[in-house]
C-alpha positions as CSV (number, residue, x, y, z in Angstrom):
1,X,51.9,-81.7,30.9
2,X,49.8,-84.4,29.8
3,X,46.9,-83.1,31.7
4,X,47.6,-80.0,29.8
5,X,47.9,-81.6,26.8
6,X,44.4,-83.3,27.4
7,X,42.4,-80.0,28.2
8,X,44.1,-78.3,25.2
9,X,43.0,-81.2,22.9
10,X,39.5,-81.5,24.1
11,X,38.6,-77.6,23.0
12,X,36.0,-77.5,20.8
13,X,36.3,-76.1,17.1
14,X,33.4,-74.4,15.7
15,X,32.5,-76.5,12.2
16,X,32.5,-72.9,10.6
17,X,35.7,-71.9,11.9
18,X,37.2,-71.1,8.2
19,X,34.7,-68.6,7.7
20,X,35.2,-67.1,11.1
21,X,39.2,-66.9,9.9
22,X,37.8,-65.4,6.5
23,X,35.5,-62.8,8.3
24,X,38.1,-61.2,10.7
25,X,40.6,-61.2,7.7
26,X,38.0,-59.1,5.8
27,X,37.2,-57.2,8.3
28,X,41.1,-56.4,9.7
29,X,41.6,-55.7,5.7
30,X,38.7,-53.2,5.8
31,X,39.5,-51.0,8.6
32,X,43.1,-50.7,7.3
33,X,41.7,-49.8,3.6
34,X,39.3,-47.2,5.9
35,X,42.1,-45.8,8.2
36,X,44.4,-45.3,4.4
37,X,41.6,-43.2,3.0
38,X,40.9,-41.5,5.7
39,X,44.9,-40.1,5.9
40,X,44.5,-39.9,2.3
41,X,41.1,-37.2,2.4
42,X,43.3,-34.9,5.0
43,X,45.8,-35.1,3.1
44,X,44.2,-33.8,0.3
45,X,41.9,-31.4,1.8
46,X,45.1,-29.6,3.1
47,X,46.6,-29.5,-0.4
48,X,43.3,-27.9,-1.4
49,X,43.7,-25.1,1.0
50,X,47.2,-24.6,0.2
51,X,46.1,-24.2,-3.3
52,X,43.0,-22.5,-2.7
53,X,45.2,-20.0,-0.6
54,X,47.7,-20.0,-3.1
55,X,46.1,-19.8,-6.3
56,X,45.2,-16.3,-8.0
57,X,40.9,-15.6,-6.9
58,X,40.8,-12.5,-5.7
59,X,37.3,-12.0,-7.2
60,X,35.8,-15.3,-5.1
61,X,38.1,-13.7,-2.3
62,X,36.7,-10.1,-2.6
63,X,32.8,-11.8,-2.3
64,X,33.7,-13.8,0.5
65,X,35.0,-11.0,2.2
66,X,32.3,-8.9,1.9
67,X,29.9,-12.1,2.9
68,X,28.4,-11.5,6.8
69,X,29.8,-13.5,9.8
70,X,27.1,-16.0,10.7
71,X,26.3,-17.9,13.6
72,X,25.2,-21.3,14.3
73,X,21.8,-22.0,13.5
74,X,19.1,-22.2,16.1
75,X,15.6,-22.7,14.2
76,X,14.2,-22.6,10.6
77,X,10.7,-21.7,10.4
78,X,8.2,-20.5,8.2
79,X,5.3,-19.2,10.7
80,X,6.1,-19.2,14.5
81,X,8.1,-18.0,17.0
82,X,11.1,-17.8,18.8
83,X,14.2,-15.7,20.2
84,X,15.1,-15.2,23.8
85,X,13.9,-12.6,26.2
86,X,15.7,-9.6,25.7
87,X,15.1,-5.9,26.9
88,X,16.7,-2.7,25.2
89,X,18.0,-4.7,21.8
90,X,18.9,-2.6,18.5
91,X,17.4,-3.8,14.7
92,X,18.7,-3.0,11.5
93,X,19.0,-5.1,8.4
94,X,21.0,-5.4,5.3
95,X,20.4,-7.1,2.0
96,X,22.7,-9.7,0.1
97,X,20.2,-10.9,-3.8
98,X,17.1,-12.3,-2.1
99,X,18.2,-12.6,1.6
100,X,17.4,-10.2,4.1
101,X,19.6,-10.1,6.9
102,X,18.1,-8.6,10.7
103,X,21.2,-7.7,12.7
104,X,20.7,-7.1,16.5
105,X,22.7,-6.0,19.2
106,X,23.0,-4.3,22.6
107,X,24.3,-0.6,23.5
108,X,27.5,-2.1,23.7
109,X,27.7,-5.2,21.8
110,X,26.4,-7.7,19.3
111,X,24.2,-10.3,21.2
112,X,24.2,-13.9,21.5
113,X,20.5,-14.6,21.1
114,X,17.8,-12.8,19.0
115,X,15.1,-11.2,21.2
116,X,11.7,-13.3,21.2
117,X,10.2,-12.6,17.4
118,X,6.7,-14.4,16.1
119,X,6.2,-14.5,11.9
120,X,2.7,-15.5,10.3
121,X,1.9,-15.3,6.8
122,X,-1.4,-14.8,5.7
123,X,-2.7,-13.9,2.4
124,X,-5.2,-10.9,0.5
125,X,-2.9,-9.6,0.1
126,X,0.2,-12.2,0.2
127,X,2.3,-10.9,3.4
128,X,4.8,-11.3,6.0
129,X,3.7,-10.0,10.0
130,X,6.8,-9.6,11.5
131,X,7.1,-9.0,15.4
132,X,9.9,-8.2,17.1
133,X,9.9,-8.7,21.2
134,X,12.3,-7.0,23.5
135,X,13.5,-4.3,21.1
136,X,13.9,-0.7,21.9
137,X,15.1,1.0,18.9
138,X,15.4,0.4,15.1
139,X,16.9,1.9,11.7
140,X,13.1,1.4,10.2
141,X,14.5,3.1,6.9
142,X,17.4,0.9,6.6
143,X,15.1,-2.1,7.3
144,X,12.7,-1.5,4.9
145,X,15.2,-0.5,2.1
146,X,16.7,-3.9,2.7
147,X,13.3,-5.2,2.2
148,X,12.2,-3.1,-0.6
149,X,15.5,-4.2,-2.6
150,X,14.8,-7.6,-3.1
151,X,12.5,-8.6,-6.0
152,X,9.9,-10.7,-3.7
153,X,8.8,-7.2,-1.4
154,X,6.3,-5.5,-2.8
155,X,5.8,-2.5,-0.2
156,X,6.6,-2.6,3.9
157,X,4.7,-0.8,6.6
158,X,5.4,-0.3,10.3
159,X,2.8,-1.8,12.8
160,X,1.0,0.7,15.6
161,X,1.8,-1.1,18.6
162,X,1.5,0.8,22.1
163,X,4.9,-1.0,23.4
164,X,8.0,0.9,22.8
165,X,9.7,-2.8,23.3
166,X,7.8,-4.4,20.3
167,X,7.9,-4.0,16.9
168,X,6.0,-4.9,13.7
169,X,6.4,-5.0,9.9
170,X,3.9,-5.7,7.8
171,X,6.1,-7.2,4.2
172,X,3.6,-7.2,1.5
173,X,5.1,-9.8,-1.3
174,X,4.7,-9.9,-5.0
175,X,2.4,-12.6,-5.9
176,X,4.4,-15.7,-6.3
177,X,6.6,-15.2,-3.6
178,X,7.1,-16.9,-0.1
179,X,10.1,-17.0,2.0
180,X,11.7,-19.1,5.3
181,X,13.5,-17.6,8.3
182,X,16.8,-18.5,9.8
183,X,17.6,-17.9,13.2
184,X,21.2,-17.7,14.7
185,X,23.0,-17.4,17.6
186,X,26.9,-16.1,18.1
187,X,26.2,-13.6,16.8
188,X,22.1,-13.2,17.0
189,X,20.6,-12.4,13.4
190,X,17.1,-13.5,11.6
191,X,17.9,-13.9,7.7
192,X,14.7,-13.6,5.5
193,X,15.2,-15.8,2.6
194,X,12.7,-14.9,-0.3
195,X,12.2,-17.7,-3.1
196,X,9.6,-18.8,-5.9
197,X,6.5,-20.5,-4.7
198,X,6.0,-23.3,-7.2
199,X,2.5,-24.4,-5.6
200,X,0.9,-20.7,-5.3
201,X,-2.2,-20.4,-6.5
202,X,-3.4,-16.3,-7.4
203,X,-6.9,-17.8,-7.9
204,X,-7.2,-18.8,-4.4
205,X,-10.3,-16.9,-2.6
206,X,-10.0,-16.4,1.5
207,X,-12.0,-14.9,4.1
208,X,-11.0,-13.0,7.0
209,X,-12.7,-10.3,9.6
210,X,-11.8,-6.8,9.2
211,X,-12.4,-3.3,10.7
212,X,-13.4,0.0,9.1
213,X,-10.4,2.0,7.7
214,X,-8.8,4.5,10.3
215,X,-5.8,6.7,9.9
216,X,-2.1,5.6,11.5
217,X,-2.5,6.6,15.1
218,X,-3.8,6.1,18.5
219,X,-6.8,4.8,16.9
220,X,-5.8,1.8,15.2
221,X,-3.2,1.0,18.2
222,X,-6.4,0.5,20.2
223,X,-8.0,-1.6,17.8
224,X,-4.8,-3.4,17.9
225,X,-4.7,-3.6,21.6
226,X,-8.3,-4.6,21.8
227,X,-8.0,-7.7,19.3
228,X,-4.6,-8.9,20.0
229,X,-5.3,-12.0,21.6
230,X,-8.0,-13.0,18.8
231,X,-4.9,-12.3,15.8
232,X,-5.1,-8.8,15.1
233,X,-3.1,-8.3,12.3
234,X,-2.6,-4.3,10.4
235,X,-2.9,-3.4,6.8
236,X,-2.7,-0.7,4.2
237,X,-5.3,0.0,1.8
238,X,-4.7,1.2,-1.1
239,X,-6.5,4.6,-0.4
240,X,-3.7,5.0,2.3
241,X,-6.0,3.9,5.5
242,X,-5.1,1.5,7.5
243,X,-7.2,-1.6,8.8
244,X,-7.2,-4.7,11.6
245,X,-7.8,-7.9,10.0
246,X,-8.7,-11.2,11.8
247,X,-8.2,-14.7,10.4
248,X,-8.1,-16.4,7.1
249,X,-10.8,-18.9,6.5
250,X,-11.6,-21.0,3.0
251,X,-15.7,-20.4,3.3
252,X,-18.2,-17.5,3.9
253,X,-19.9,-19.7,6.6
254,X,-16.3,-20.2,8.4
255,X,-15.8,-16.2,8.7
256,X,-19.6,-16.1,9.7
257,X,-19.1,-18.2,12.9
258,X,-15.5,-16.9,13.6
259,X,-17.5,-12.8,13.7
260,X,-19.9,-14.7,15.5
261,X,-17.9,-16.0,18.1
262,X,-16.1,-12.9,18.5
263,X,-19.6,-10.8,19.0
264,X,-20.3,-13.4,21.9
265,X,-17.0,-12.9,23.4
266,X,-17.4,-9.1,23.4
267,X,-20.9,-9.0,24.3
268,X,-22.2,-7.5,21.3
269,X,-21.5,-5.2,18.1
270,X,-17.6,-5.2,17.3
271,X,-17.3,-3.0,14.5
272,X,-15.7,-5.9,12.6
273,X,-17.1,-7.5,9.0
274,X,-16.4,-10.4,6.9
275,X,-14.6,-9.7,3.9
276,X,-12.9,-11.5,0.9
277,X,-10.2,-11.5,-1.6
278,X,-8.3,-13.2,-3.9
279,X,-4.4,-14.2,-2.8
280,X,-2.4,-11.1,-4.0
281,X,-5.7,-8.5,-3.5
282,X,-4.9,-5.4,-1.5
283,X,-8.8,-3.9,-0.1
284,X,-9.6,-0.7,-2.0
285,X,-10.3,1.2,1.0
């Protein structure tokens, strides 16, 4: 016992061993405070549903009702891509203020996953190219209703694209306008949220590579076709034709070497020009 004794008495005592004492008090004191208000917040919330449940809203009831189901999110983005590879997928759309909603499913079901989709925005005139991968049929009149609706859409055209899986809208917007995309999953959907642009500037001048006006046919699919890999983008004139453009470039001189490089590539005479216009500017013809 006395050797016990001994070995118990010669254990050293840290010097700061009141504020050790001190610290774990604090600390035993805080968790218990945390672990109260923590009971305390579920607690409540579940009197808030009781209430919420309980108490007489049917107008905020009757909106939420007629809100969609949506899934979890899988990307934002403003230009890209993205999707999943999908074959024999079915588009429509519906409209909720400013949002755009793209709805896909199968013959049979709602999918999981929105087919493979790429977005750019370019501008002269402002506007949206959206392409859809993996997508055999659509309700083109209920998607560009939906569109049409909203204040931000100024008109929406239908790309000539030779693939009966791939399709394209061009979304003209009002000057003044941009938008972000939303992609879920569980169910699959794209929502198209239109909103203000505080920094756009009308003034703003670009450049970009265009072809002669053709009628919407076989014709321009080709051109499509032919220019796909350098960018090809459609558009409407406002005489009704429609026209491949190329790029968007700040100066004369960059559009200069981009038609340049493209003539080298193609070994010669493309049928392209340069062209310019302001940031909302739709070309004449």
């Amino acid at each position: 016992m006395n050797i016990g004794k001994a070995q118990y008495d010669a254990i050293p005592i840290p010097t700061d061993l009141d504020r050790i004492i001190w610290d774990a008090i604090s600390r035993a004191e805080r968790e218990a405070w945390t672990r109260t208000l923590r009971k305390w917040l579920v607690s409540a919330a579940a009197v808030f549903c009781v209430a919420f449940l309980s108490a007489n809203i049917t107008p905020v009831y009757a909106y939420a009702s007629r809100l969609p189901v949506i899934g979890a999110v899988v990307r934002v983005l403003h230009i890209g891509s993205g999707g999943e590879i999908t074959d024999g997928a079915h588009t429509e759309a519906s409209a909720e203020g400013e949002t755009v909603e793209f709805h896909f499913e199968s013959s049979t079901e709602e999918l999981d996953a929105a087919p493979v989709y790429t977005v750019s925005h370019l501008l002269a005139p402002n506007r949206i190219i959206l392409t859809l991968h993996g997508v055999r049929t659509i309700d083109y009149e209920a998607i560009s209703e939906s569109l049409l609706s909203t204040e931000a859409v100024q008109s929406v055209s239908r790309a000539m694209i030779g693939d009966d899986s791939m399709f394209g809208f061009i979304i003209v917007l009002n000057g003044g306008w941009t938008y972000e995309i939303t992609e879920y999953a569980n169910p699959a959907s794209l929502s198209v949220r239109f909103y203000p642009d505080e920094a756009y500037q009308p003034e703003r001048e670009v450049y970009y590579l265009r072809s002669e006006a053709v009628p919407f046919g076989e014709e321009l699919g080709i051109m499509n076709e032919i220019y796909w890999a350098s960018g090809a983008t459609q558009l409407q004139t406002r005489s009704g034709g429609y026209i491949i453009t190329i790029g968007q470039y700040d100066t004369l001189d960059e559009a200069n070497a981009a038609l340049k490089a493209l003539e080298d590539q193609f070994g010669g005479d493309t049928g392209l020009s340069v062209a310019s216009g302001l940031a909302d500017e739709i070309p004449e013809k």
